[in-house]
C-alpha positions in Angstrom: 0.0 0.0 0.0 1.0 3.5 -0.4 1.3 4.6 2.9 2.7 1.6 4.4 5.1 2.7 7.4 4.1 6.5 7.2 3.6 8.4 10.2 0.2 9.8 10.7 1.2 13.5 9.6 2.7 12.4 6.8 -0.2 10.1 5.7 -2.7 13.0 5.7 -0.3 15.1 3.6 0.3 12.6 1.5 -3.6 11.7 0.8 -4.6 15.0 0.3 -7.0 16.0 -2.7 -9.2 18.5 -3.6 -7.0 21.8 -3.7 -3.6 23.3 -3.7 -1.5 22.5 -0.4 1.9 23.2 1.5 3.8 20.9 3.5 5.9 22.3 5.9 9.0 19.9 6.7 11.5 20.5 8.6 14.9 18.7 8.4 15.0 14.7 8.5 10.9 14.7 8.8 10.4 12.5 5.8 9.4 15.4 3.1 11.0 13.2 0.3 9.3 10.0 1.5 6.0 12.2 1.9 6.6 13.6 -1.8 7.2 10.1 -3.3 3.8 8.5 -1.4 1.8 10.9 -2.3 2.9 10.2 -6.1 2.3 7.1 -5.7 -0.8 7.1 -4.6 -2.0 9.7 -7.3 -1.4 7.0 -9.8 -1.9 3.3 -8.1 -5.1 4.6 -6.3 -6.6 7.6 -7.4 -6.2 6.6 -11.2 -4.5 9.6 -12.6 -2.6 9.2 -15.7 1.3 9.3 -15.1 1.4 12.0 -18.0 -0.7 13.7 -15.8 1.9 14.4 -13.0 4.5 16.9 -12.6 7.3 16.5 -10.1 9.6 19.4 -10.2 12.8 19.0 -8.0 15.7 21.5 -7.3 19.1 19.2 -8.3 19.0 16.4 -10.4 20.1 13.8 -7.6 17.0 14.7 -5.7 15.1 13.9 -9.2 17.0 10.9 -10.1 16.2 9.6 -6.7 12.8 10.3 -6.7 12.5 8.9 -9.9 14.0 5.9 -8.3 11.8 5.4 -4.8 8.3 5.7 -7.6 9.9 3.3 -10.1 10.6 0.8 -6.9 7.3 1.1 -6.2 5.0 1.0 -9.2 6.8 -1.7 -11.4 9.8 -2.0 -14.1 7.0 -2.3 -16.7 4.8 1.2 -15.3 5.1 4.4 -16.5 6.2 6.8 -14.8 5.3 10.4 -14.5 7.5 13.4 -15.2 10.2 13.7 -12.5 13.1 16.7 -13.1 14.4 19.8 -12.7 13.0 23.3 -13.1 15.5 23.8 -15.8 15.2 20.5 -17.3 11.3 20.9 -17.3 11.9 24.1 -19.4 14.5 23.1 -21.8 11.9 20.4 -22.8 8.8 22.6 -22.8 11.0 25.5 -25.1 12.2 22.4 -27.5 8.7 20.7 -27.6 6.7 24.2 -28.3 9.0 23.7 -31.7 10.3 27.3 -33.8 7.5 29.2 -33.6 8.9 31.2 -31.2 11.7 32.9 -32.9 14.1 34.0 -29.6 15.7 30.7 -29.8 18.4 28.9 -31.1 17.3 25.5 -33.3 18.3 22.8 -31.9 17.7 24.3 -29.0 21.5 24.6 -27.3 22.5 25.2 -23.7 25.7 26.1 -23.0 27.2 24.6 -20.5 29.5 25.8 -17.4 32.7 24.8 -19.6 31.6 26.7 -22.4 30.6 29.9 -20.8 33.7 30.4 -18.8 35.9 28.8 -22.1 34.4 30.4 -24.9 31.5 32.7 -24.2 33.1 35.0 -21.4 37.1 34.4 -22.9 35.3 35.6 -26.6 33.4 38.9 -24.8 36.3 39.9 -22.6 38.2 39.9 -26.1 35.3 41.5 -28.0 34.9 44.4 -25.1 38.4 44.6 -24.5 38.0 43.8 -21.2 41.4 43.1 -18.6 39.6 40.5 -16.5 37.0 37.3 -17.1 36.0 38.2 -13.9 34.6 41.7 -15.5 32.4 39.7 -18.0 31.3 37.3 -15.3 29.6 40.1 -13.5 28.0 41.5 -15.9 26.3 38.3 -16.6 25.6 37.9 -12.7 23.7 41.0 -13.3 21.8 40.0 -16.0 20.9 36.7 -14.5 19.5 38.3 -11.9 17.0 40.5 -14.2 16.0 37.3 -15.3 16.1 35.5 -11.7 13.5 38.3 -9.9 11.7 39.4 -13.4 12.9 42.9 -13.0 13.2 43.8 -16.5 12.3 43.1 -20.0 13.7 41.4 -22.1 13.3 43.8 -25.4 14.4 47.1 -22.9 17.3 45.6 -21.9 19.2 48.1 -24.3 17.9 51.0 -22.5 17.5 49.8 -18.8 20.7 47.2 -18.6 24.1 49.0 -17.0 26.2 47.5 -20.4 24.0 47.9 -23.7 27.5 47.2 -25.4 27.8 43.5 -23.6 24.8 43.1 -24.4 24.8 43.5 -27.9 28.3 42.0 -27.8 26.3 38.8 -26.6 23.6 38.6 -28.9 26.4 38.3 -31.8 28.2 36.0 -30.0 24.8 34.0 -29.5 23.7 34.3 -33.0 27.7 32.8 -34.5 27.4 30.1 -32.0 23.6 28.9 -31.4 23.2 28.6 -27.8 21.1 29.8 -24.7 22.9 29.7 -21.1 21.3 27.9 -18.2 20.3 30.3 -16.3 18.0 32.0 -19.0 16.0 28.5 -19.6 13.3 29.2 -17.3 13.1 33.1 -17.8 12.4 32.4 -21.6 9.9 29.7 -20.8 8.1 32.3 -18.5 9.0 34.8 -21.1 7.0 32.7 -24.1 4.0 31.9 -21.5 3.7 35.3 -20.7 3.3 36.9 -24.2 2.5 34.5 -26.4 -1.4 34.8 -26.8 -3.2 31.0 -26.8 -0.3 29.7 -25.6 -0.8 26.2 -24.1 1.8 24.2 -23.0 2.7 21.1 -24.6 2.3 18.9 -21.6 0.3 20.7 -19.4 -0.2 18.3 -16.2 -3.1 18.0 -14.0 -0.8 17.8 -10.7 2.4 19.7 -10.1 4.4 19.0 -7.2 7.0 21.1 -6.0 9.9 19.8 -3.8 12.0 22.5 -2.0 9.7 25.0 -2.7 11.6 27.7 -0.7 14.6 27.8 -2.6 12.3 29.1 -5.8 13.5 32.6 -6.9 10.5 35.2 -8.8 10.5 33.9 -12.3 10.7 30.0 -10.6 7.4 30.9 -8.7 5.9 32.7 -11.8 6.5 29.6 -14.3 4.8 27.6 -11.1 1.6 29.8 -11.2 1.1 29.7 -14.9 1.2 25.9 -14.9 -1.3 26.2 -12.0 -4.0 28.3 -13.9 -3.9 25.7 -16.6 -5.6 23.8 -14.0 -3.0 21.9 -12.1 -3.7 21.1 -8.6 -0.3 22.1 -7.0 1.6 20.4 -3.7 4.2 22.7 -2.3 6.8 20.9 -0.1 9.8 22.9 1.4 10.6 24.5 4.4 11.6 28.0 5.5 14.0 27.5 7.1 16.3 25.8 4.7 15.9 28.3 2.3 19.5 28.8 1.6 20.5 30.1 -2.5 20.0 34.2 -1.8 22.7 34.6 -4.3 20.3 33.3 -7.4 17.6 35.4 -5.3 15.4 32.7 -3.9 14.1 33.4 -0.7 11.4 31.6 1.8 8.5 34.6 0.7 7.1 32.3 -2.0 6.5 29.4 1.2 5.3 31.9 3.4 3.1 33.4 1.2 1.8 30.5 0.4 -2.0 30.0 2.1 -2.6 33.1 0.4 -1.2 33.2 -2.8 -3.1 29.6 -3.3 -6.6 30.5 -1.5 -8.1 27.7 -0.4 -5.2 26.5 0.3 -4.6 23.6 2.7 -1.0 23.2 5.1 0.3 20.5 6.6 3.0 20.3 9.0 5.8 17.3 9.6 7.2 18.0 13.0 8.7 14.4 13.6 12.5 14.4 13.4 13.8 11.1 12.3 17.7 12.5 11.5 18.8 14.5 14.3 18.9 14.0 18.1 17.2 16.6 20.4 20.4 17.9 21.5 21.1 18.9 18.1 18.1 20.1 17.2 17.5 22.4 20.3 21.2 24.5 19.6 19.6 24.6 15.4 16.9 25.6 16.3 17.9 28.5 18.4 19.4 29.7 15.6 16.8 29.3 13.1 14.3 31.3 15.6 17.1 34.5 14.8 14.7 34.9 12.5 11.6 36.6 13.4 10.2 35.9 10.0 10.0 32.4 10.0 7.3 30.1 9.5 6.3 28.9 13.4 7.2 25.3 13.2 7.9 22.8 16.6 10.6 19.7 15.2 10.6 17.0 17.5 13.5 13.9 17.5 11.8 11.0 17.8 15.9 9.8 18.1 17.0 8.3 22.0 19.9 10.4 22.8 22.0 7.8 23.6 25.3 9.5 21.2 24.6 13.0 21.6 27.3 15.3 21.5 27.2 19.0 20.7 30.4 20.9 21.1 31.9 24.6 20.4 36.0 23.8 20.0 37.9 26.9 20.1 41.7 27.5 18.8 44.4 29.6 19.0 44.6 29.8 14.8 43.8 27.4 11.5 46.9 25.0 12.2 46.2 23.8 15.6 42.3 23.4 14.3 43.0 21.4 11.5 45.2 18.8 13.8 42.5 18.3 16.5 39.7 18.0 13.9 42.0 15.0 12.3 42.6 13.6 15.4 39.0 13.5 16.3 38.2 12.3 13.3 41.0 9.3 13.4 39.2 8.3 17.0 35.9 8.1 15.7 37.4 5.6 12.7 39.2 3.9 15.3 36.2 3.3 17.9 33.8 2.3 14.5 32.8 5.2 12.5 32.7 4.5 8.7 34.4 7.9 7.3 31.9 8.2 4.5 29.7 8.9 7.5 31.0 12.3 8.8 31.0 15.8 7.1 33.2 18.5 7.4 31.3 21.8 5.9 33.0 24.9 4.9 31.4 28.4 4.4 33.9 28.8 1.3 37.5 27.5 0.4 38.9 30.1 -2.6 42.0 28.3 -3.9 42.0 25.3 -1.0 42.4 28.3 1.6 40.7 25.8 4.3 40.5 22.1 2.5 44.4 21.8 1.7 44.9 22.8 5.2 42.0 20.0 6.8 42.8 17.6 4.0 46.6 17.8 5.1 46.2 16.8 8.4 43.6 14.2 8.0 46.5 12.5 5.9 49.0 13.0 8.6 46.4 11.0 10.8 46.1 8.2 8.5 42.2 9.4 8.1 40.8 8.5 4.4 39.5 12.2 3.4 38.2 13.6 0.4 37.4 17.4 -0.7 34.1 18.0 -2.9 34.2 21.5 -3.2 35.4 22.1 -6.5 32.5 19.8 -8.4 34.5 20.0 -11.6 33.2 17.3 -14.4 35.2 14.6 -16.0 34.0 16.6 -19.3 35.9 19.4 -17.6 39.2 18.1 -18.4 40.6 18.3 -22.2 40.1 14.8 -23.1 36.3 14.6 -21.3 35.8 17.9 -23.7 37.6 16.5 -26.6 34.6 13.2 -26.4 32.3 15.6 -25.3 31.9 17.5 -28.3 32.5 14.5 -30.3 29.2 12.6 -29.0 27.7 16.2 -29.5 28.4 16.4 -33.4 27.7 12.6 -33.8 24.2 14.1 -32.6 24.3 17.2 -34.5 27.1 18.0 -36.8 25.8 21.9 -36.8 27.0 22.3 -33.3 29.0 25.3 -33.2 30.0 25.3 -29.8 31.3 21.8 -30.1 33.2 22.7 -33.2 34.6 25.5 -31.4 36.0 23.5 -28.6 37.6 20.7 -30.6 39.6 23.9 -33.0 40.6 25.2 -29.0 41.9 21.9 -27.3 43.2 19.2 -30.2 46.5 19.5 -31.3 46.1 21.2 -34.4 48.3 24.6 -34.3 45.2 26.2 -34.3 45.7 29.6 -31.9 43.3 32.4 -31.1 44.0 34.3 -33.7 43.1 31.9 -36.4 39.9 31.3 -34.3 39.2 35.0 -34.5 39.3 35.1 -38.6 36.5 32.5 -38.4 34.6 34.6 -36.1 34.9 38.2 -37.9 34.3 36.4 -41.3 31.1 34.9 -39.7 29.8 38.4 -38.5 30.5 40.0 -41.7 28.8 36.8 -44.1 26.2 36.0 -41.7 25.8 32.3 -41.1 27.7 30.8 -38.0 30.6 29.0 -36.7 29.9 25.2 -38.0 28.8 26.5 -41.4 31.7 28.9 -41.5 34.3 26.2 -41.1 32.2 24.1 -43.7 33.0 27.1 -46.1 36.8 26.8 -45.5 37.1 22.9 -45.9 34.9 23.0 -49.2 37.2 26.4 -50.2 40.2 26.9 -48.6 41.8 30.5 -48.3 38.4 32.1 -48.8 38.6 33.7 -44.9 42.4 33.6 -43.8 45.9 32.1 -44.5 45.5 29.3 -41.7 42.4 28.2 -44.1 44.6 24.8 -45.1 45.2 24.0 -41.5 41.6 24.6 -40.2 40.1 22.2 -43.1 42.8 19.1 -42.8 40.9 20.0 -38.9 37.8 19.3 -40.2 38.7 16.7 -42.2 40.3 14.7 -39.8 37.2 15.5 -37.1 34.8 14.7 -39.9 37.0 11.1 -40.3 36.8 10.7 -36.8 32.6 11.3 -36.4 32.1 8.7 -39.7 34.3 6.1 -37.9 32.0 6.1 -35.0 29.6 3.4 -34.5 25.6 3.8 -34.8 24.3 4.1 -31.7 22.1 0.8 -30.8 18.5 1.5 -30.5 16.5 1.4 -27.2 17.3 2.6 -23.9 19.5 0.2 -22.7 21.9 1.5 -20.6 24.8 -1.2 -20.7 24.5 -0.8 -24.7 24.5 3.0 -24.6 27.8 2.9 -21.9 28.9 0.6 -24.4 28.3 2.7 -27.5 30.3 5.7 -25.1 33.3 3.1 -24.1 33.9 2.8 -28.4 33.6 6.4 -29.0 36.0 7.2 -25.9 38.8 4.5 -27.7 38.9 6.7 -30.7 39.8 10.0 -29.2 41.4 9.2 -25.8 44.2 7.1 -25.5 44.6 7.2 -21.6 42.7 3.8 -20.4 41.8 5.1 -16.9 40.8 8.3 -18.4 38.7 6.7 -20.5 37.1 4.9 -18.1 36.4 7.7 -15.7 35.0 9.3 -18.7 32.6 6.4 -19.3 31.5 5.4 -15.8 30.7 9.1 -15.6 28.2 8.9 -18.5 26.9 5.5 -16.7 25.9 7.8 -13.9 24.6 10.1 -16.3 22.5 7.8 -17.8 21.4 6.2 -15.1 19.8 9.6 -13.5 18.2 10.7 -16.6 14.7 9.9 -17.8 15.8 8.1 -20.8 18.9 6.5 -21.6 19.5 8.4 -24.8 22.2 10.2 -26.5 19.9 13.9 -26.5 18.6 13.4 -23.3 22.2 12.7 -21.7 23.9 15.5 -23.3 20.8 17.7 -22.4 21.0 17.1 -18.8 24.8 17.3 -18.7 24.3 21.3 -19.7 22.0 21.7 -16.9 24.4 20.2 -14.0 24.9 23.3 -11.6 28.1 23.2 -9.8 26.8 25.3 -7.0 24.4 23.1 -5.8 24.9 19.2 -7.8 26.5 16.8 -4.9 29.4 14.4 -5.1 29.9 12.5 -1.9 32.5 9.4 -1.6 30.9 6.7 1.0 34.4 5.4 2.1 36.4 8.9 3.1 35.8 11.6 5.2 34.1 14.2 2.8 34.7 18.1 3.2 32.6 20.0 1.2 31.0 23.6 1.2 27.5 24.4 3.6 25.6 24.9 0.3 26.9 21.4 -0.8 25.4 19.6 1.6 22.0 20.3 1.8 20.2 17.0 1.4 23.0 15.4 3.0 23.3 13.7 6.4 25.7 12.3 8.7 26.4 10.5 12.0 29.5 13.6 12.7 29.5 16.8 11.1 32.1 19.6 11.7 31.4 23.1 11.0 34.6 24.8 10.6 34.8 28.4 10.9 31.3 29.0 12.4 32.7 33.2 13.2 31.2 36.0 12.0 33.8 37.0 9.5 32.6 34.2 7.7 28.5 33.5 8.8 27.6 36.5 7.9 30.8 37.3 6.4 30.2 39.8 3.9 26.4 39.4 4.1 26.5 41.4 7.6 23.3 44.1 7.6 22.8 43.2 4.1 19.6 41.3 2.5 21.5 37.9 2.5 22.9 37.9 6.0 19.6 35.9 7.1 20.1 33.5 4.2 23.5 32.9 6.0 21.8 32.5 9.4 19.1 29.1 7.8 22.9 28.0 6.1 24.3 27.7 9.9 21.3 26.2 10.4 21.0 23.7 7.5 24.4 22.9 8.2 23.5 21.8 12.0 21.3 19.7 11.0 23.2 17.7 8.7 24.2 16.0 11.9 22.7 12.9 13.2 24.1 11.9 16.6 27.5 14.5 16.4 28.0 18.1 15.9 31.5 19.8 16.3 32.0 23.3 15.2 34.8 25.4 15.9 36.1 28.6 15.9 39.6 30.3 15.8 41.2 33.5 17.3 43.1 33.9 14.5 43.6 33.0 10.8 47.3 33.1 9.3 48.5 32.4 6.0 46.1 32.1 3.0 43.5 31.8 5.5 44.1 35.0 7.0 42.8 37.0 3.6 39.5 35.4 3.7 36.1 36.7 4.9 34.5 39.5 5.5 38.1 41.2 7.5 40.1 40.3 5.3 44.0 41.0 5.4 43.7 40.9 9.7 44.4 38.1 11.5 41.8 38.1 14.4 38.7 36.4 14.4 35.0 36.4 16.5 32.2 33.7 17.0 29.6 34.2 14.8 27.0 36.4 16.1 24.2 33.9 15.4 25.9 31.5 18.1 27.5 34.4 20.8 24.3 33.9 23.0 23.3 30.2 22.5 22.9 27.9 25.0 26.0 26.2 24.1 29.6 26.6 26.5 32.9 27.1 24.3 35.5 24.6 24.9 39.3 24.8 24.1 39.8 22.5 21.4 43.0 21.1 22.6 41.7 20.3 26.2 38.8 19.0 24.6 40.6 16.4 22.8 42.6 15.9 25.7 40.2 14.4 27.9 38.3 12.7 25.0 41.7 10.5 24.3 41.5 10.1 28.3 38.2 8.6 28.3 38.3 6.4 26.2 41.8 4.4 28.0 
C-alpha cells in the first residue's frame, strides 16, 4: 500500500486531494518520502494518468532519486510520471513548443558551465576589451538576476541594462554560435508563456508537485503559477527555514506566502524528526528562531539520545584546528565510525584556503578524506571535452560550440588568432561557426591564411565522427555505456581516463529519464556546480554548507562558524539571514555529532578570507554568541576525549 510505514502526519499530507497544499518539513521529517507517497498514490489509487503528473525538483540527484523510490514502487514495466528539474522541465517545454517562437536557437543549445567560462566570457572579454574574465562574469551575474527576480524586460534591456555594449556583444556571439545559457531557460519559458497569446503548453499536467519550494526565486514561482492556472492542482513541499540560495535570489516569501497566494489552500506540517537528536536540534533551532520571519514550526526527534554530543572547540589559529579536527576524526574511525559517515562543511574554500589545510592533516592521521568543493566534471578536463563534443556532433554536426571546442583543445596549431578570422568572417557573411568552417574545408583561403590547417581539422574531425559506431536503438543502458566506451577508444588514449569518462556517462544515464544520446547530453548542460553533490561513501568528505543540503551524517564539523565568515560579507545586508538558515541547514546535517569550531586567529592564505580580510583576528559568529552552548578549548577537549576512552 501507499502509505505503508508513514507516520500519521505524513499520511494525511500525502492523501490530500481537492486543492492546492503546502507541507511544511522541517529537516529529517520524511518530506521526500512524503513527496514520493503521495505520487504514488495519485497513480496506483486515485487513477491519474502518469502523464498527468508533474514533479519538479531543485538538483538532479533529488530527481534521479525520486525517480528511483516511484519506479521501486510502481513496477519496471509502469510508466512513470514526469520527475526533473526546473530547468530540465523548461529546456523540454521550449524544445517541444518547436520554432514558432523565434528567440531561440534550433536545436535548441544550452551552453554549458565549460563553455561559458571557455568560450563565451574568454570571446566577450576579447570582443569588449575587457582586462579581466572576472569583468564579464559580473556582468552576466547582473543580468541573470534581471531574469532571476523578473525585474526587466527582455526587449528594454538596451535602454535599462548597466552595459548595452555587452549586451549586444552577446547577442552576436549567440547568434555565431547557437546557444542559450542555463540560467535563462526558465526566464524564456516564462517569457514565451507570458506573451505568447493561446499559448498552451505542450504537456500541461493535472498535478504539479514542487519539492524544496523555498529555494524558488521570482521567475521559478511565476513559471509555477502559470502551470497552475492551466488547471494543475499544485503540492508545495519545502521548508523555510532551509531556504538557503539568496545569491540566485530565492528566498522563503514564495512558502510563506503560500495560504494566500493559493486561497483555499490547505497546510500541513511534519514535525517528527527522524535525522537529528534533540540535543542537536534544540542548539539549530535556536538559531533558526534568529529569524523573526520564520514560519512557526515545533521539530521534534523522535531519536533516543544515547550518542549525543554538541560541542563549540575553540583555537588559537587554523593549524592547531586542522590537527584536533583530524585527530578527532582518526578516534571516531578507530572506535567504529565509517568515514563516509562524517562531514566537514566549509562556508567557502577560494583556492584550498581551508581544504588543503583539513585535508593535510587528515593524511598525517592516516584518516581517508576527500574534498568536494570544486565539483568540476570529467568533461571538464581536455580529453572529457575533446569526447564531449564528439558525442555532441555525432548528434548534431551543426554544433557550433562543439566545433569550437575541438579547434581550441586538439593538437592542431590552431591559436586564437586563427579562431578569430573564423569569427569576424562569420559576423561580416552571416551564417555561423559550424557553417563557417564548412566554407573553409569546401574552399580553402576564402577567410584567412590558416584556411589549409583549419580544413585538414575538419577533415580529420569529420573522419573521426564517420568512424563512429551507430548508436544501438533502445534505452538500454549497458548498450549506450557501451556505445560511449567505443567512442572514448577513438579519441582518448589514456585507459583510466577513458574509463572515468565512461562510468561518468553511466551515472549520467542512469539519472536521466531516458537512456539516450539527446537526453544525456541535455541534462549534462544543466548540471549546476553550486548546488549538484558528489559524496565518496568510504572517506571523510569536506565540502561547502551549500553542498550539503540534502545530506546527512552520523559527525559533522562546521569549521569556521565566526562571523567573518557566517555573515561574512552578508553582515546588515539582504543575504545575512540566508546565511543565518545556512548555519542552520548545516546543523542539521548531523545525526548523533555536531562539532564546530572557531579560531582567534587565521594566518597564511586563511588570514585574507572573509569579510576582514587581510587581519588576523577572528570572533564567534553572532548567530551562536548567545546560544545555549559553553565554548571549549579544542585542545583540552581532545585531551580528555583521548583520556576517556583508556
Amino acid at each position: 500500500m501507499w502509505d505503508d510505514g508513514l507516520s500519521e502526519e505524513q499520511r494525511a499530507a500525502a492523501g490530500h486531494r481537492g486543492c492546492h497544499a503546502v507541507l511544511i518539513a522541517g529537516p529529517g521529517t520524511g518530506k521526500t518520502r512524503t513527496l514520493t507517497r503521495r505520487v504514488i498514490k495519485l497513480c496506483q489509487e486515485d487513477g491519474v494518468p502518469p502523464d498527468q503528473i508533474l514533479v519538479l525538483t531543485f538538483t538532479r540527484v533529488a530527481a534521479a532519486l525520486l525517480r528511483a523510490s516511484v519506479a521501486e514502487a510502481l513496477g519496471p514495466e509502469a510508466e512513470l510520471p514526469r520527475l526533473c528539474t526546473l530547468h530540465s522541465y523548461a529546456l523540454s517545454q521550449l524544445i517541444l513548443s518547436g520554432e514558432s517562437w523565434g528567440s531561440l536557437p534550433v536545436p535548441v543549445r544550452v551552453a554549458d558551465d565549460w563553455e561559458e567560462r571557455n568560450i563565451v566570457w574568454e570571446d566577450l572579454k576579447q570582443a569588449l576589451q575587457k582586462r579581466k574574465i572576472s569583468e564579464i562574469e559580473e556582468l552576466f551575474e547582473k543580468l541573470s538576476a534581471d531574469w532571476e527576480t523578473l525585474g526587466v524586460n527582455a526587449d528594454e534591456w538596451a535602454s535599462l541594462f548597466p552595459d548595452p555594449k555587452f549586451l549586444t556583444a552577446w547577442h552576436e556571439h549567440q547568434r555565431l554560435y547557437g546557444y542559450i545559457v542555463r540560467n535563462e531557460l526558465v526566464y524564456q519559458l516564462e517569457r514565451v508563456m507570458e506573451r505568447e497569446h493561446g499559448f498552451v503548453l505542450p504537456q500541461q499536467p493535472g498535478h504539479l508537485c514542487v519539492d524544496e519550494y523555498q529555494d524558488l526565486n521570482a521567475c521559478d514561482l511565476q513559471v509555477i503559477r502559470r502551470i497552475c492556472s492551466g488547471g494543475a492542482e499544485l503540492f508545495a513541499a519545502g521548508d523555510d527555514d532551509q531556504s538557503i540560495y539568496g545569491f540566485r535570489h530565492a528566498f522563503p516569501l514564495g512558502i510563506r506566502r503560500f495560504p494566500t497566494e493559493y486561497s483555499p489552500a490547505e497546510r500541513f506540517d511534519l514535525i517528527q524528526c527522524h535525522r537529528c537528536e534533540q540535543l542537536i536540534l534544540d542548539l539549530a533551532q535556536f538559531v533558526a528562531d534568529l529569524d523573526k520571519n520564520r514560519i512557526e514550526k515545533a521539530t521534534r526527534s523522535v531519536r533516543q539520545q544515547s550518542q549525543a554530543e554538541v560541542h563549540l572547540l575553540t583555537f588559537a589559529e587554523q593549524a592547531e584546528e586542522a590537527d584536533v579536527l583530524a585527530r578527532i576524526c582518526r578516534h571516531l574511525v578507530d572506535t567504529g565510525e565509517n568515514p563516509g559517515d562524517i562531514l566537514i562543511l566549509l562556508r567557502s574554500d577560494r583556492y584550498g584556503a581551508f581544504s588543503e589545510c583539513l585535508a593535510d592533516a587528515l593524511k598525517r592521521h592516516r584518516v581517508p578524506a576527500v574534498v568536494k568543493v570544486d565539483s568540476r566534471w570529467p568533461t571538464d578536463t581536455d580529453p572529457g571535452r575533446v569526447l564531449l563534443s564528439i558525442m555532441r556532433l555525432y548528434l548534431y554536426r551543426g554544433d557550433s560550440l562543439s566545433w569550437r571546442a575541438l579547434l581550441q583543445l586538439r593538437r592542431n596549431r590552431i591559436g586564437r588568432r586563427a579562431i578569430g578570422a573564423i569569427h569576424e568572417w562569420t559576423l561580416a557573411n552571416s551564417g555561423n561557426f559550424a557553417s563557417a568552417l564548412q566554407r573553409i574545408k569546401d574552399n580553402p583561403g576564402a577567410v584567412s591564411a590558416d584556411d589549409a590547417r583549419i580544413a585538414a581539422e575538419v577533415h580529420g574531425i569529420e573522419a573521426i565522427l564517420e568512424s563512429i559506431p551507430l548508436l544501438p536503438e533502445g534505452e538500454e543502458i549497458a548498450s549506450f555505456v557501451g556505445w560511449v566506451s567505443k567512442v572514448a577508444s577513438l579519441v582518448i588514449q589514456d585507459q583510466d581516463c577513458r574509463q572515468t569518462l565512461t562510468d561518468f556517462f553511466e551515472e549520467l544515464a542512469r539519472a536521466s529519464e531516458r537512456a539516450s544520446l539527446a537526453e544525456v547530453l541535455r541534462n549534462l548542460a544543466l548540471l549546476n556546480e553550486e548546488m549538484e553533490q558528489q559524496r565518496d561513501p568510504n572517506a571523510v568528505n569536506i565540502m561547502t554548507m551549500h553542498k550539503a543540503k540534502g545530506l546527512s551524517a552520523g559527525t559533522v564539523f562546521v569549521v569556521a562558524a565566526e562571523d567573518e565568515y557566517v555573515p561574512g560579507g552578508n553582515e546588515g545586508g539582504p543575504l545575512e539571514n540566508d546565511d543565518l538558515r545556512l548555519l542552520y541547514v548545516s546543523m542539521t546535517r548531523a545525526q548523533h555529532r555536531l562539532y564546530m569550531t572557531c579560531c582567534r586567529e587565521r594566518r597564511g592564505r586563511q588570514q585574507y578570507t572573509g569579510r576582514t580580510a587581510g587581519r588576523r583576528r577572528r570572533t564567534l559568529s553572532r548567530f551562536l554568541r548567545d546560544a545555549p552552548i559553553h565554548p571549549e578549548p579544542g585542545v583540552q577537549y581532545l585531551r580528555q576525549l583521548l583520556a576517556d576512552s583508556g
